[in-house]
C-alpha positions in Angstrom: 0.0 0.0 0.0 2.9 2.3 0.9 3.8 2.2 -2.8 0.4 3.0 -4.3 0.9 7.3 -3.7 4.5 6.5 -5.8 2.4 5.1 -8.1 -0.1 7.3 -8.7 3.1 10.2 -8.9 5.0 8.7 -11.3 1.8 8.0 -13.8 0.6 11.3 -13.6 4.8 12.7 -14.1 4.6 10.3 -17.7 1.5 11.5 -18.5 2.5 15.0 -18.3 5.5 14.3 -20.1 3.8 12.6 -22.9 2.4 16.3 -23.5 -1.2 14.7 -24.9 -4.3 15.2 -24.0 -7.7 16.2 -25.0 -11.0 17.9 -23.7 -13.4 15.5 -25.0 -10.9 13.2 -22.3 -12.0 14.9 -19.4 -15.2 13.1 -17.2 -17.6 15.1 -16.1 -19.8 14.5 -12.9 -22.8 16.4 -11.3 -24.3 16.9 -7.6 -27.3 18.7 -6.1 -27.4 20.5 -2.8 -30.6 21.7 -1.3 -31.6 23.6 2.0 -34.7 23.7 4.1 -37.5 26.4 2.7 -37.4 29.6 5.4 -40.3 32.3 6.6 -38.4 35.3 4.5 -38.8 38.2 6.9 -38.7 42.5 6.2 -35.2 44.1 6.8 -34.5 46.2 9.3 -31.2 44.5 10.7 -28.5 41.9 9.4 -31.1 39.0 11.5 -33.8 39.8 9.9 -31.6 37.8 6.3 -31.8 34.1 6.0 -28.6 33.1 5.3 -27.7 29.9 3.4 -24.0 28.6 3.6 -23.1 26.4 0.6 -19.9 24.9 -0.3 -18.6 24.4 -4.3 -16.5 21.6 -4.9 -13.0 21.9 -6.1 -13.1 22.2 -10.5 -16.2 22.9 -10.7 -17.0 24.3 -13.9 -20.7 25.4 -13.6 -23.2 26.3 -10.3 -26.7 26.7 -11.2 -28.8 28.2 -8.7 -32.5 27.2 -8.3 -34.2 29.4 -6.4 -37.7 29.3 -5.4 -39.3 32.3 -3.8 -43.2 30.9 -2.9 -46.3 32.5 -1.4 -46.6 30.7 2.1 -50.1 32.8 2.8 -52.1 35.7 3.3 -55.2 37.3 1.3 -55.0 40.1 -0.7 -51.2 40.1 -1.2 -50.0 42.3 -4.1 -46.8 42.2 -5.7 -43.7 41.4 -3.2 -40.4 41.9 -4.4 -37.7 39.3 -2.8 -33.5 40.4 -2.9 -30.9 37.7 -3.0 -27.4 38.4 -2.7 -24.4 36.5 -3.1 -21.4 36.2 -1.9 -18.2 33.7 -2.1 -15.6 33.4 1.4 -18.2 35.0 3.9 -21.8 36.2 4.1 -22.6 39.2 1.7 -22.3 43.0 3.1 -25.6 44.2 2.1 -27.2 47.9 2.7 -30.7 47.5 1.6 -32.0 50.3 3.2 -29.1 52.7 2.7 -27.3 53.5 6.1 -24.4 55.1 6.7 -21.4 52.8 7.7 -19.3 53.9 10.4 -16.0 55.9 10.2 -13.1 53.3 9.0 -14.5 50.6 7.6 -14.3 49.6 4.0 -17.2 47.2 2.7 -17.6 46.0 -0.9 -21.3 45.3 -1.1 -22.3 42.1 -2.9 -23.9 41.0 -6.1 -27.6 40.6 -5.9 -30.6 40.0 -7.7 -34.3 40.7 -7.0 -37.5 37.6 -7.7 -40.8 39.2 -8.2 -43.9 36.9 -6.9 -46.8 39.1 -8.6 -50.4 39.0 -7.3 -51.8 36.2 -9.2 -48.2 34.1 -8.3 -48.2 31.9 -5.7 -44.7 30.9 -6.7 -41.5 32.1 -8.7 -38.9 29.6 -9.7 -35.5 31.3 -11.2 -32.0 30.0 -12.6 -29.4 31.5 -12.4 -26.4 30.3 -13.7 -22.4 30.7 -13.1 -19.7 29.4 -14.5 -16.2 28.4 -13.7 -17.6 29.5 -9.7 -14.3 30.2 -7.4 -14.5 26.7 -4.8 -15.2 27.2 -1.4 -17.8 28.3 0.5 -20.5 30.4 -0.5 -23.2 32.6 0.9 -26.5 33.6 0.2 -28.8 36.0 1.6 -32.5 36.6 1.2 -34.9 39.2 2.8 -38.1 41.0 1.9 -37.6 44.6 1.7 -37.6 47.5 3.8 -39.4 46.7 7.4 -42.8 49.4 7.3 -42.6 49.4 11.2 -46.3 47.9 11.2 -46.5 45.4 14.4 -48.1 42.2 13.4 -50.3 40.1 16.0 -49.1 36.6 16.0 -52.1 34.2 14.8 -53.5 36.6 12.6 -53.4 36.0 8.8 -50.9 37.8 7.1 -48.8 37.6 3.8 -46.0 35.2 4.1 -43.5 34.2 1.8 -41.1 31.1 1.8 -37.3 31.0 0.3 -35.4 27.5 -0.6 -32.6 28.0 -2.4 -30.8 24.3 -4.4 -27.6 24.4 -6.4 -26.5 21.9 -9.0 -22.9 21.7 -9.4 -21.1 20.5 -12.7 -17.5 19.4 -12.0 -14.5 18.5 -13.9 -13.0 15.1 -12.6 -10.1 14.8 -13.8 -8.8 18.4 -14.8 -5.8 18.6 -16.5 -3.0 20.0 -14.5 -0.1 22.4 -16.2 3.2 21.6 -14.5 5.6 24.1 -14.3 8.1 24.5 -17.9 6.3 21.8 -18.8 4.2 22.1 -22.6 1.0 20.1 -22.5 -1.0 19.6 -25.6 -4.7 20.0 -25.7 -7.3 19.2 -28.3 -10.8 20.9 -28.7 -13.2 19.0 -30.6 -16.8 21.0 -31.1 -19.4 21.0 -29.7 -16.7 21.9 -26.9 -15.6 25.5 -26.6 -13.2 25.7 -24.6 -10.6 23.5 -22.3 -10.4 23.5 -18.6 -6.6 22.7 -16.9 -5.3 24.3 -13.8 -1.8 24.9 -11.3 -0.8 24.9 -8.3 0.8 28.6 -7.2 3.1 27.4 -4.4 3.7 30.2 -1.2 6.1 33.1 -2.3 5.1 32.9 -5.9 5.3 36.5 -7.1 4.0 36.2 -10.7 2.1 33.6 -13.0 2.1 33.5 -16.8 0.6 31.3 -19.1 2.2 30.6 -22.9 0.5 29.2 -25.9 3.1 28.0 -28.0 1.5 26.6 -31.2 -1.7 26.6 -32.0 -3.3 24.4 -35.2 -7.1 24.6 -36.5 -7.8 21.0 -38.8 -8.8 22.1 -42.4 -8.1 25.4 -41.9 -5.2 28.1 -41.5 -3.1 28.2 -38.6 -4.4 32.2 -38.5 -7.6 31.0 -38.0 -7.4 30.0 -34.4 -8.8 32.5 -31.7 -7.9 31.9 -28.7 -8.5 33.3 -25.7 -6.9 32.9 -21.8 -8.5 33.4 -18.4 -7.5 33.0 -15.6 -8.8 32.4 -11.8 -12.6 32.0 -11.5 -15.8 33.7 -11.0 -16.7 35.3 -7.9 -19.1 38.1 -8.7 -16.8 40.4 -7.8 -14.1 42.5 -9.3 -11.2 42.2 -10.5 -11.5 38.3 -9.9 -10.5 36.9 -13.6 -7.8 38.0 -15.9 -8.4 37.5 -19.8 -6.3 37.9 -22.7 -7.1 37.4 -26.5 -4.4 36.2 -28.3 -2.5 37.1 -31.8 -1.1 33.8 -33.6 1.5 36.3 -35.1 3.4 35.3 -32.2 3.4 33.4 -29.2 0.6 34.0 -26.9 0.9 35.0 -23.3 -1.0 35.7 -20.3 0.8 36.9 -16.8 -0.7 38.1 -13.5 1.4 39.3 -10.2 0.3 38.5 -6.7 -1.2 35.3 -7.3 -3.0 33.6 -4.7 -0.4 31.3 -2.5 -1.4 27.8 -2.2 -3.9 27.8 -4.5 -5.0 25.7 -7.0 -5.2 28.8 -10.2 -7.9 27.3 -13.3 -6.7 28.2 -16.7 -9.5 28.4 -19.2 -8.4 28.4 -23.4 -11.5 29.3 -25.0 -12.4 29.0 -28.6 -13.7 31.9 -30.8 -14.8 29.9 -34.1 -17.7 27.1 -33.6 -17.7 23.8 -35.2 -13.5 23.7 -35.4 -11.4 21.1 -33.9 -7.9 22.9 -32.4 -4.8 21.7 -30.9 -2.7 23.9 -29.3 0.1 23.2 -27.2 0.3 25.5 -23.5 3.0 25.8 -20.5 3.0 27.7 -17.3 5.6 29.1 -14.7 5.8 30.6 -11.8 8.3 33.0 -10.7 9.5 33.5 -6.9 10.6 36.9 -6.3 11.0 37.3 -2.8 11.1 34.9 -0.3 11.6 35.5 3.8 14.3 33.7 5.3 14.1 30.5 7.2 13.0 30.7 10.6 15.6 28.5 13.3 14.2 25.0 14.6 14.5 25.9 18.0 11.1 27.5 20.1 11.5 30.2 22.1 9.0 29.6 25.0 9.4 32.7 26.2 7.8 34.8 23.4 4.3 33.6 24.2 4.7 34.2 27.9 6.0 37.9 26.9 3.0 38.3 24.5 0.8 38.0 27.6 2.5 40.2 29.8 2.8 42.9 27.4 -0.8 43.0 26.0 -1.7 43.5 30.0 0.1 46.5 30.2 0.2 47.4 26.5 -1.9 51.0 27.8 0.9 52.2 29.9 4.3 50.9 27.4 3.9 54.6 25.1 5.4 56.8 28.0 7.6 54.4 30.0 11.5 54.2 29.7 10.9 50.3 28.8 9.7 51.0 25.8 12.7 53.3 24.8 14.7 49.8 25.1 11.9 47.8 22.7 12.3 50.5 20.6 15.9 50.2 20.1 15.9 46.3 19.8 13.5 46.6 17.1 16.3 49.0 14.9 17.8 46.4 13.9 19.7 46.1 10.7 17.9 43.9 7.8 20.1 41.1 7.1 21.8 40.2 4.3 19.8 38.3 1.4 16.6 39.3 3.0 14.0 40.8 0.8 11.2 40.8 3.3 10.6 41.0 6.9 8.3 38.7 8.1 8.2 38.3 12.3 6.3 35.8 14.2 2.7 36.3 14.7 0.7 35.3 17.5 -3.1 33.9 17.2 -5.3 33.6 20.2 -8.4 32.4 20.4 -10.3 34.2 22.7 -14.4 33.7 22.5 -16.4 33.0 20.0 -15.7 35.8 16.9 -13.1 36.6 19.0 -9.3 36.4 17.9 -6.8 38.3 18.6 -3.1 38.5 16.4 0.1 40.0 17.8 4.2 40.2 17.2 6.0 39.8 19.8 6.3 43.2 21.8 3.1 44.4 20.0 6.0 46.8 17.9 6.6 46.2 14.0 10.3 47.7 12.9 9.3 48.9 9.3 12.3 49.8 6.9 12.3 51.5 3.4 15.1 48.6 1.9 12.6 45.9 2.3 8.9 45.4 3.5 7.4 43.9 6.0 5.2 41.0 6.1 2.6 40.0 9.0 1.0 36.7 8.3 -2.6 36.2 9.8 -4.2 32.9 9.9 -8.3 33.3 9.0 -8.7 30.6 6.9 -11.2 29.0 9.1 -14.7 29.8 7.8 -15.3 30.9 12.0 -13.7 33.9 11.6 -15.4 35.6 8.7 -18.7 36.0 10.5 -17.3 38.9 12.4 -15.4 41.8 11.7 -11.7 42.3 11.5 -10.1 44.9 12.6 -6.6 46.6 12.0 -5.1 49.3 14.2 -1.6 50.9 13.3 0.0 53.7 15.8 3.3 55.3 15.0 6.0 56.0 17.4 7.1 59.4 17.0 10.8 59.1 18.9 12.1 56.1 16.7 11.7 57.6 13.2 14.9 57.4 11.8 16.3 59.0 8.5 13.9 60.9 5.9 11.1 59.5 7.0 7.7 60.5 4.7 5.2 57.9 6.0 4.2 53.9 6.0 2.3 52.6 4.2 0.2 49.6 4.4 -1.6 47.2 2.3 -4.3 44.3 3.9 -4.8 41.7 1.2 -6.0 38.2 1.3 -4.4 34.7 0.1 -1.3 36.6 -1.1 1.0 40.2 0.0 1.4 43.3 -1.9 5.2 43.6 -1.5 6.0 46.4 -3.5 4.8 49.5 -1.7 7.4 51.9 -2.3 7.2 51.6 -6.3 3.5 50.6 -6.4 0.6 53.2 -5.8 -2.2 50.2 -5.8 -2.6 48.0 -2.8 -4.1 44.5 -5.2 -2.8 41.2 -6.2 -3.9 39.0 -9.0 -7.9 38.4 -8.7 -8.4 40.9 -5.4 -8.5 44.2 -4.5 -6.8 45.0 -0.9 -7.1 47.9 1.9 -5.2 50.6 2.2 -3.8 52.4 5.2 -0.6 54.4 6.5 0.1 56.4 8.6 2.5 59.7 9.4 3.9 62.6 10.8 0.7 64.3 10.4 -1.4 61.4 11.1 -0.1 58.7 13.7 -2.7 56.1 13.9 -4.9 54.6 11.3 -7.9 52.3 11.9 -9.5 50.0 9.4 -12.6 47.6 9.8 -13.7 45.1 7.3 -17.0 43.6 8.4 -17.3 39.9 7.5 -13.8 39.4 5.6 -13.2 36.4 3.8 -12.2 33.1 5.2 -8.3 32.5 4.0 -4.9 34.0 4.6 -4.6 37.5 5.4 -1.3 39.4 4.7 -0.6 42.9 6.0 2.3 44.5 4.8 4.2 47.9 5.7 6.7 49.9 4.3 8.4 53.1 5.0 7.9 55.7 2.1 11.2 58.6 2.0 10.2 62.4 1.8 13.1 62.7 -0.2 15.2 60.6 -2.8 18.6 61.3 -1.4 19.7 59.7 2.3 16.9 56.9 1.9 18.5 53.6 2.8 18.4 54.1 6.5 15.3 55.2 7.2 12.7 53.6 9.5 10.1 53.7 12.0 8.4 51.8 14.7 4.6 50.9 14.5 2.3 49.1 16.9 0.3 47.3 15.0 -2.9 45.3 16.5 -5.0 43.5 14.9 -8.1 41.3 15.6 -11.8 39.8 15.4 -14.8 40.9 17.1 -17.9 40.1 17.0 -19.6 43.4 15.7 -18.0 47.1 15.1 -17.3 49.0 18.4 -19.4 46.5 20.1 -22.7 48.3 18.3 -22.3 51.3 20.3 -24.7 52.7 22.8 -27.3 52.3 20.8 -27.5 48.8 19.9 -26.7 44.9 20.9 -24.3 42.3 19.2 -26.4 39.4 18.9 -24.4 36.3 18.0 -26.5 34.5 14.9 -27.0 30.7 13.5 -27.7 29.1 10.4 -27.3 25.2 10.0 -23.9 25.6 12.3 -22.2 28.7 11.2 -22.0 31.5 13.3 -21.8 35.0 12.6 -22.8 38.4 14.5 -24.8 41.4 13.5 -26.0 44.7 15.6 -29.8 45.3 16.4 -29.7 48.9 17.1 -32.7 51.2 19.3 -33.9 54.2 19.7 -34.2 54.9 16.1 -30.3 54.7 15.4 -29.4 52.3 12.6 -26.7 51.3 10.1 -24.2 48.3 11.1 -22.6 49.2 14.0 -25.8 51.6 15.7 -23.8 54.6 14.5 -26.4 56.2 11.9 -28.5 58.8 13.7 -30.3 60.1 11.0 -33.4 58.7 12.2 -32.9 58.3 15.7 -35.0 59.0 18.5 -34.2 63.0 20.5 -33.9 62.3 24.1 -37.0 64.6 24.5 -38.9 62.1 22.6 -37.4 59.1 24.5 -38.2 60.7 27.6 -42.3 61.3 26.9 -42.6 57.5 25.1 -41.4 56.1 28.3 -43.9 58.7 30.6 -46.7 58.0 28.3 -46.1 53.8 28.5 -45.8 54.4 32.5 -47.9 56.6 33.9 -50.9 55.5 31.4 -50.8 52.6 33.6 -52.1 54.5 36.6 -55.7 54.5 35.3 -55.5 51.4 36.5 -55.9 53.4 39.8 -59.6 53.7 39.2 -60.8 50.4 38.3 -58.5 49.2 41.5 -60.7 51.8 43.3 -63.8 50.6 42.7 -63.1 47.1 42.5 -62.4 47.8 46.3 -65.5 50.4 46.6 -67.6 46.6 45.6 -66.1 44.5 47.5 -64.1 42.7 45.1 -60.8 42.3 46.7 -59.3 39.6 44.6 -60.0 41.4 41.5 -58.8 44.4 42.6 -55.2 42.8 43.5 -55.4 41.1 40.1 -55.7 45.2 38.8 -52.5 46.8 41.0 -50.4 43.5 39.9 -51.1 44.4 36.3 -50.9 48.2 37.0 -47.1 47.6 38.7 -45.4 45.5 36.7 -46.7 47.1 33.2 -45.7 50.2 34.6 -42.1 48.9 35.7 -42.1 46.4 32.5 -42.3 49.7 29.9 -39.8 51.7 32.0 -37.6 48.7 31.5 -38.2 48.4 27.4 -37.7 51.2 26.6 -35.1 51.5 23.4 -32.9 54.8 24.4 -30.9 55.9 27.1 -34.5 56.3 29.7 -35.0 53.4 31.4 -34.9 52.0 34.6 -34.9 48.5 35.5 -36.0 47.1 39.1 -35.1 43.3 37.9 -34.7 41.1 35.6 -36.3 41.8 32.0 -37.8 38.4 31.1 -39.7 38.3 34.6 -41.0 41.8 34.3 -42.2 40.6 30.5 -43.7 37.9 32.1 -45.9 39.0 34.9 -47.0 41.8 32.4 -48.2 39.8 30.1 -49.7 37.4 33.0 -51.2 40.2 34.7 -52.7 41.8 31.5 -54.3 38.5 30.3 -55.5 37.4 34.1 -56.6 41.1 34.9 -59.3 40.9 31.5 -60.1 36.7 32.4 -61.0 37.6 36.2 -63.2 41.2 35.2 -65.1 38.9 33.0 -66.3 36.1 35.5 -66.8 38.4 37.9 -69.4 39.9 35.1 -70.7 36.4 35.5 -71.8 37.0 38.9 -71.0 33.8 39.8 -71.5 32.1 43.5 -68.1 32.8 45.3 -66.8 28.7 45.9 -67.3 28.3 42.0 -66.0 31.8 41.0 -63.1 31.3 42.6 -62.0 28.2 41.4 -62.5 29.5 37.8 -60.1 32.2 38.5 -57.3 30.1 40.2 -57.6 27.5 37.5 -57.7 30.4 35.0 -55.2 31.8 36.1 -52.4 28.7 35.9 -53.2 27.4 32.9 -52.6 31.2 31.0 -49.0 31.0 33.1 -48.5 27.8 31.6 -49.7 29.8 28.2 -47.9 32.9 28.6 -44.6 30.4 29.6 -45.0 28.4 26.0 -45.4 31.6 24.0 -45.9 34.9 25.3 -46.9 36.6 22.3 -49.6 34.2 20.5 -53.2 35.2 19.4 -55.0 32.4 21.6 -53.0 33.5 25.1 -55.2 36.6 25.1 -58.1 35.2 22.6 -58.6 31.5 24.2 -59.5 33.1 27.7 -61.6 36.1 26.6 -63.7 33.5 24.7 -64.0 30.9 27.7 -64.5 33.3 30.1 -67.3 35.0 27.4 -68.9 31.8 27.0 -69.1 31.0 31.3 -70.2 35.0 31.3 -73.0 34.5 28.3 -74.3 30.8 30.1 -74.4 32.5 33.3 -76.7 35.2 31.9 -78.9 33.0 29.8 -79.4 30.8 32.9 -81.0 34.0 34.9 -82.9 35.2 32.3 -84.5 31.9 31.4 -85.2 31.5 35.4 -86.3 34.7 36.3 -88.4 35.3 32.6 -86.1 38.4 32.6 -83.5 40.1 30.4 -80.9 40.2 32.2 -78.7 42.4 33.4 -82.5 43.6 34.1 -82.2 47.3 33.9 -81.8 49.4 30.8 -79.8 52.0 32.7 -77.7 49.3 33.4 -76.4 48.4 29.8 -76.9 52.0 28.2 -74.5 53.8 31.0 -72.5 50.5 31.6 -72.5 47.3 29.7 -72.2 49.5 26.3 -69.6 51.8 26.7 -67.7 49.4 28.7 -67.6 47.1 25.6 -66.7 49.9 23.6 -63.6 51.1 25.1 -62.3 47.6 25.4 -63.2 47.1 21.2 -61.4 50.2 20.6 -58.5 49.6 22.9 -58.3 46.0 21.1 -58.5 47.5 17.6 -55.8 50.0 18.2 -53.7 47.1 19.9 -54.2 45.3 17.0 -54.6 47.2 13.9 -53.0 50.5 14.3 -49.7 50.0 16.2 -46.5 50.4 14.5 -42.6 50.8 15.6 -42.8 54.7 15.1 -46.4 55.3 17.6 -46.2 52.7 19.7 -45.9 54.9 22.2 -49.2 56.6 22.1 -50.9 54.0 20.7 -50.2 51.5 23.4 -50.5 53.9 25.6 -54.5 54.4 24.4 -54.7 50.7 24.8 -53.5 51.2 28.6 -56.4 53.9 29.0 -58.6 52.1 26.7 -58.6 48.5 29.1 -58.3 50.3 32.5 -61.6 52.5 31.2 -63.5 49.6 29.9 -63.3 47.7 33.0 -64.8 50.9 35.8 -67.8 50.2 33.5 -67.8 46.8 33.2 -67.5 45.8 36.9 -71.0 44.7 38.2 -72.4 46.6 41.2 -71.9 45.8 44.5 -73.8 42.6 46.6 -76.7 43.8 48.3 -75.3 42.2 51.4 -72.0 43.6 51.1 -70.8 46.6 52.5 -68.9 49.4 51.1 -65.6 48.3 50.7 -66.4 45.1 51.9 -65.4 45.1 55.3 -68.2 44.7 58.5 -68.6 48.0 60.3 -66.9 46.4 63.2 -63.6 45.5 62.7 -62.6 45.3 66.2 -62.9 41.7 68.9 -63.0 38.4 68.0 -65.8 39.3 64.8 -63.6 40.3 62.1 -65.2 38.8 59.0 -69.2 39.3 57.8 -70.4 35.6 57.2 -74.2 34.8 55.9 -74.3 32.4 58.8 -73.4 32.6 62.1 -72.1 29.6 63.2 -72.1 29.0 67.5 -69.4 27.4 69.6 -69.6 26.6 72.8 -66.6 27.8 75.0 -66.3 25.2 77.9 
């Protein structure tokens, strides 16, 4: 078995060298991936997107997307437009509703396309196809559009619409590979177009180029050829393929700098003329032009130990004398042979989205000879759900020579290495991110928010003010750099929420008080903190006309109902002071309890007013409202928000209210209630504040006058249920309590019951 990978070496070595080969040779093999339909939602944050994470097999030579946007249900629905966007490495930067992104941060928003599901549609299937895809993971994103701030009920009917994207993938089995100074010949026999081979760019490669040598078209003229070369693949992005047409006058060429290192580069020849058979022979090579030098065996055990120590007290290092000696250590001359600096980096894994990368000493030396090279390992797909974040801070008192500036470049898979000549920070198939830093300006920040999963580079130079006296000069930089979850932690204004889909995470802000974009840091539309202030006076104090109904409740002798009314009245009123979005709230304990007994209290205060309408005897009518009341805690525990917490008890109680009623009347051959007074100044406008206060709760709220609409629902219930409360017992006091509240008779009974004292 040991000799089988020979084997397989050496037959792949003769076939090369045999320098044969044909398209119509290559197999061709197909799979199809599919995810689970989602509820697509309206955007108003990064969770409202359904994210789909994909991954496309290495030579894969077309992707074509099914995606199938359906109407889940609803009446009425009109047109509904549905965005997708697309992305390859890590999910796509999208702005659909055209914030402002925070100072320092460079985004490249991704492709996207928009389905249409008209009115008479109850589904919209589309293709969409790519070809010659770059492998690796991909991400798509779907959302409805723009969030209207309208609050939909749970349970009632609205339009919904379902997204499931599938892609079928078309891949190359047995590419042909292009070995270095080594000519391969390829034949293209119509109906193909075009042949498919591909290299490996080893690490340090500093240019690729491609050669057609000869080229011959059967039964016709050598001139009659047409050839074209690409290379790298599609990514929907820019700058991510590199064509050339070529002239049979002489040899054909195609060259790119920067390649991508360790990477596996596809070279497409592409036929101009249809129905032609062509043979053409092709080479590749790829040139190293500067390569570190080799790091020594040994470990020093000491660096990571230092590493910790220094990032502890990294806030106090700009002013002490220690850092006069880490500045001098770091002078050091570039040694002979070297064409690049490339120190040690440090990765630590702190939290989930949270990495941290550091040299030792947290100082970079950068010289104007050569550049230097920082390293930093995110190719694991768990680091491009956050945001990565570079931070570069010159030392003033070590700049040496004619110093201008330094300038950095941030590039993925491969470095940018020629900073002082080039004025572009790119490579091959990618554009990078440019920062520096100088006299004038000492620290530079850069944020890329979801950056692709491979290899970052970061390389710095020092730039000369002036031509003469340039070989010695140089400066110190402290250069930090890591991952976080979201930018600046959202800001006052907003929460990093850490997200899920199918097992990958990724983080996104949910901003308040009006303030948007995706780090919270938008303020166009946010909230003044004279508005904050009378939303959150409004949604509290409302809730003290629940004063009243607690009064009379009393006033009538109904105790338990009225301690049903000041637990609703307390914690809604401390619940709202607690939700509130801005900077004006005030919290007495723990969120998710004060949600809790609001929503309990709400529910249980309209369920006890109710039976007690039911003028029920007191064993039975107390039963139904300590039964009542646990099963709508077991409710309100399940799902706090459904229809049927607030609609199932309304309608039982309704139905024990309605018997109770019908029973009367049928026994006493009387309407009752029996007096007209009592439903014209009671029962009916009772009944009418609670159907306005439910309309409003239900049909007119949105995100923008919420405050003043819930706030009429607060005045709305509390109203409705002074009128609804039935009068008082006959036998019953005012207030409840016997007119002698003093010796051993505390309590009015019906019967007095005699004991004999012996």
């Amino acid at each position: 078995m040991a000799r089988l990978p020979l084997l397989l070496l050496c037959l792949g070595l003769l076939s090369a060298l045999c320098g044969c080969g044909s398209a119509d040779d290559v197999t061709y093999v197909n799979s199809f991936y599919s995810k689970t339909p989602q509820k697509l939602a309206k955007y108003s944050w990064f969770g409202n997107v359904r994210l789909y994470h994909f991954r496309v097999p290495e030579n894969t030579v077309l992707v074509r997307w099914l995606l199938t946007a359906m109407r889940g249900s609803g009446f009425n629905c009109g047109d509904q437009n549905i965005a997708v966007h697309f992305r390859a490495g890590a999910p796509p930067v999208i702005n659909p509703i055209h914030t402002a992104f925070p100072n320092s941060t460079s985004v490249s928003l991704a492709y996207n396309l928009t389905l249409s599901v008209g009115h008479g549609q109850t589904i919209n299937i589309t293709l969409f196809n790519m070809t010659n895809p770059v492998p690796g993971d991909w991400f798509l994103a779907a959302h409805l559009p723009k969030d209207d701030g309208k609050i939909e009920q749970q349970g009632l009917p609205s339009c919904s619409y379902l997204f499931q994207p599938q892609m079928y993938v078309r891949r190359a089995a047995d590419t042909p590979v292009l070995q270095a100074d080594i000519p391969l010949t390829q034949t293209v026999t119509a109906p193909q177009k075009q042949a498919q081979l591909k290299i490996f760019v080893p690490e340090f490669a500093s240019k690729l180029s491609v050669f057609i040598h000869t080229c011959s078209v059967k039964s016709a003229p050598a001139s009659d050829c047409g050839l074209s070369i690409t290379l790298g693949s599609t990514s929907l992005g820019q700058s991510s393929v590199t064509t050339v047409n070529c002239s049979l006058e002489e040899p054909c060429s195609a060259s790119v700098s920067s390649p991508p290192w360790n990477t596996w580069v596809r070279v497409t020849v592409e036929i101009g003329q249809p129905n032609v058979t062509v043979t053409f022979s092709i080479s590749a090579n790829h040139t190293v032009g500067c390569k570190p030098l080799s790091v020594p065996s040994d470990f020093n055990t000491s660096l990571p130990v230092g590493l910790f120590s220094l990032r502890s007290s990294s806030s106090n290092t700009s002013s002490s004398p220690s850092n006069t000696s880490v500045t001098n250590s770091l002078r050091a001359d570039v040694p002979d042979g070297a064409c690049v600096r490339n120190p040690s980096v440090f990765r630590e894994e702190q939290d989930v989205l949270s990495v941290r990368f550091a040299v030792a000493s947290g100082n970079v030396s950068v010289a104007s000879q050569v550049p230097t090279m920082l390293a930093l390992d995110m190719s694991s797909a768990a680091d491009s759900g956050g945001v990565l974040v570079v931070q570069l801070d010159l030392n003033m008192t070590s700049l040496i020579g004619a110093f201008g500036s330094v300038r950095a470049c941030l590039t993925p898979f491969t470095p940018v290495l020629q900073l002082n000549t080039s004025l572009s920070c790119e490579t091959a198939f990618m554009k990078g991110y440019s920062l520096g830093v100088s006299s004038n300006e000492t620290k530079a920040l850069l944020r890329i928010p979801f950056p692709e999963a491979a290899f970052w580079y970061l390389s710095l130079q020092t730039i000369c003010n002036s031509s003469v006296g340039c070989g010695n000069t140089s400066a110190v930089v402290s250069v930090s750099v890591s991952v976080s979850a979201c930018v600046d932690d959202c800001g006052s204004y907003g929460e990093c929420r850490l997200l899920r889909t199918h097992g990958y995470l990724y983080a996104a802000c949910v901003c308040k008080a009006g303030w948007l974009g995706w780090s919270c840091s938008d303020g166009s539309a946010a909230l003044t903190f004279s508005r904050q202030l009378a939303a959150a006076l409004l949604l509290t104090l409302s809730n003290l006309l629940f004063i009243p109904p607690t009064a009379v409740a009393l006033y009538r002798g109904y105790h338990v109902e009225a301690a049903v009314y000041f637990f609703t009245m307390f914690f809604s009123t401390f619940y709202h002071a607690c939700d509130q979005p801005g900077v004006t709230v005030m919290c007495i304990m723990d969120y998710d309890t004060l949600q809790f007994c609001d929503f309990l209290g709400s529910v249980v205060a309209v369920w006890v007013t109710i039976v007690c309408m039911a003028r029920l005897e007191e064993p039975v009518k107390y039963v139904f409202f300590m039964a009542g009341t646990l099963f709508i805690a077991m409710a309100m525990q399940l799902d706090r928000r459904g229809l049927w917490n607030l609609l199932g008890p309304v309608l039982f109680a309704l139905v024990i209210m309605v018997t109770a009623w019908v029973y009367r009347g049928v026994r006493r051959h009387h309407c009752y209630p029996p007096t007209w007074r009592r439903w014209v100044f009671f029962l009916l406008p009772g009944m009418v504040s609670a159907l306005i206060g439910v309309c409003v709760y239900v049909f007119a709220q949105t995100d923008s006058n919420y405050y003043y609409t819930h706030s009429i629902w607060h005045i709305m219930v509390a109203t409705s249920v002074v009128f609804l409360l039935p009068p008082r017992e006959k036998n019953v006091p005012p207030w409840g309590w016997p007119h002698k509240l003093c010796g051993y008779k505390i309590c009015r009974n019906e019967k007095e019951e005699l004991y004999a004292v012996t």
